[in-house]
C-alpha positions as CSV (number, residue, x, y, z in Angstrom):
1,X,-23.4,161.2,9.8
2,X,-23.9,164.8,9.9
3,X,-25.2,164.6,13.4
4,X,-21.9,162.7,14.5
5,X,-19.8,165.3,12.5
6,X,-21.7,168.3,14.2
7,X,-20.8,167.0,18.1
8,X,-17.1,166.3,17.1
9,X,-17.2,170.1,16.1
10,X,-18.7,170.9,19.2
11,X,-16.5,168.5,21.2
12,X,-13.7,170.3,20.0
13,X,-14.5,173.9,20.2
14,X,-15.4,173.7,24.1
15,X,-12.1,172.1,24.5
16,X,-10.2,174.5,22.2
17,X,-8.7,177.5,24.0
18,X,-10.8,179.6,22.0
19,X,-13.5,178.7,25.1
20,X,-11.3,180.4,27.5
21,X,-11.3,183.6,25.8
22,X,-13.3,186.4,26.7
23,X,-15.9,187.7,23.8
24,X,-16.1,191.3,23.9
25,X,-19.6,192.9,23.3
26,X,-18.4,196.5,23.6
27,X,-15.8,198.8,23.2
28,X,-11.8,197.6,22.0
29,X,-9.7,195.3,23.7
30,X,-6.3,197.3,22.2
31,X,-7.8,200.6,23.9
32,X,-7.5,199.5,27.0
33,X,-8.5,203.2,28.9
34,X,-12.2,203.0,27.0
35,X,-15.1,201.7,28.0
36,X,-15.0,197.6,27.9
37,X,-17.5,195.0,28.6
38,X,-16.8,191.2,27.7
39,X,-18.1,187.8,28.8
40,X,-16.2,184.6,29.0
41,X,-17.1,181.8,27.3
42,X,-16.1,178.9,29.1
43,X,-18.0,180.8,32.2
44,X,-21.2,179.7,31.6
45,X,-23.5,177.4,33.3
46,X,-26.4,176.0,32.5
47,X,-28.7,175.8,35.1
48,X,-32.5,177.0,35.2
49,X,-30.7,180.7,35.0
50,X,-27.1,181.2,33.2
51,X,-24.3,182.0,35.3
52,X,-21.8,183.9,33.7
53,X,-18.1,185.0,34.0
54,X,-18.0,189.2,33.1
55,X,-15.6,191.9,33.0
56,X,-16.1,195.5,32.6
57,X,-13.2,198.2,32.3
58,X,-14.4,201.8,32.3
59,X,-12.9,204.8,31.1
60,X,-13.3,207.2,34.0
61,X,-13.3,206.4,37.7
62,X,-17.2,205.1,38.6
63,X,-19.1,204.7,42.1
64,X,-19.8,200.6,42.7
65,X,-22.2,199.4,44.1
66,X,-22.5,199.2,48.1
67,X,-20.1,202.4,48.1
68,X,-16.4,203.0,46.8
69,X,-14.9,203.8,43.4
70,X,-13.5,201.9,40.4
71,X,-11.8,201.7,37.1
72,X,-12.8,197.9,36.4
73,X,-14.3,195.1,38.3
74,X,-14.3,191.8,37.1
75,X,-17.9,190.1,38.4
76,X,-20.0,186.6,38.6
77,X,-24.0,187.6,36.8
78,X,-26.8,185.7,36.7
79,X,-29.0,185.7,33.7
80,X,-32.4,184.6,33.5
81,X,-33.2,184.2,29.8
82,X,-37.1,183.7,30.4
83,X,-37.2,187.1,31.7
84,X,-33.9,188.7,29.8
85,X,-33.3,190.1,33.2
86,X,-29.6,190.2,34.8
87,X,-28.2,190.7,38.4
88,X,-24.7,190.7,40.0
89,X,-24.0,188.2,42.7
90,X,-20.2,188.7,43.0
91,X,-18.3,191.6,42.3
92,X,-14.5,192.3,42.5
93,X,-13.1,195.9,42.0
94,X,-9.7,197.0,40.3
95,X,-8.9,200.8,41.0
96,X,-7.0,200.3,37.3
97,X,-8.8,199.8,34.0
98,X,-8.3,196.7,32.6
99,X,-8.2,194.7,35.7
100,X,-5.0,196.0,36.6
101,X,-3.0,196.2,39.8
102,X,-4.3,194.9,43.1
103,X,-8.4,194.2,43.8
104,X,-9.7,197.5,46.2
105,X,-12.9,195.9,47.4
106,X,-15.1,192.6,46.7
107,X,-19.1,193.1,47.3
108,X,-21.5,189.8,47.2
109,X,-24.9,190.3,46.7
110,X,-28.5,188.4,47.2
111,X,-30.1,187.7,44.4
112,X,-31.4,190.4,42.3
113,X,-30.4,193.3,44.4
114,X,-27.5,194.4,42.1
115,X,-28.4,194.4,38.6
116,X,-26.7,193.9,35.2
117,X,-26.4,197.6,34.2
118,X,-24.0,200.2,32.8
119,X,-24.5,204.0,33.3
120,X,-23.7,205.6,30.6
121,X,-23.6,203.4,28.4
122,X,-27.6,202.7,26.9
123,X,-28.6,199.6,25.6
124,X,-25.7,197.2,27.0
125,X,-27.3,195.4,29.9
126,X,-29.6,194.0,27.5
127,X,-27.1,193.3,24.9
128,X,-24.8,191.4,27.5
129,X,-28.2,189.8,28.6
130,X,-28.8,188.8,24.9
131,X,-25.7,187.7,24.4
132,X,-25.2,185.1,27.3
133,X,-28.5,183.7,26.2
134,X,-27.6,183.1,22.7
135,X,-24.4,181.5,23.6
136,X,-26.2,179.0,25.8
């Protein structure tokens, strides 16, 4: 019985809108010139490595990678749990925090050429990292 109540619970939060939210794992959604990162929910997959939906807002203008400069970028990651190791494999770039206003520049990049990190900001990478795993 309990086993039938527990995937009606589960059927029904990863239909609820609540799965289309994003989860912040640093800094305050209501400041929105801060420093920000946040995954979303309904974004991952579950594949031999976790691909996840992510979004970072900084609070000064940053150099991306390959070149150019940013405010936010909103970005596909991969996540390999085994290994609690991250990368980038798609990257879009907002001149605006927040991901405001038009995208500047996109990027795509091979696998495990751009990782999962934040300058600045120690410790984060691995708590995204930690965070996409557990949600698996």
């Amino acid at each position: 019985m309990s086993r039938t109540f527990a995937t009606l619970l589960l059927a029904t939060f990863c239909s609820s809108s609540w799965a289309q939210e994003w989860l912040t794992i640093y800094g305050d959604p209501l400041q929105p010139e801060a420093d920000r990162i946040e995954i979303r929910l309904a974004s991952l997959s579950r594949a031999d490595k976790l691909a996840v939906e992510a979004r970072v807002s900084r609070s000064t203008v940053r150099n991306a990678y390959g070149g150019g400069k940013y405010r936010s970028h909103h970005s596909i990651a991969v996540i390999d749990c085994d290994n609690q190791a991250g990368w980038y494999t798609q990257m879009k770039f907002y001149g605006l925090p927040a991901w405001k206003g038009a995208v500047t520049m996109t990027r795509t990049f091979a696998p495990g050429s751009a990782p999962v990190a934040f300058k600045d900001i120690p410790g984060e990478a691995e708590r995204l990292i930690r965070a996409a795993c557990k949600l698996r």
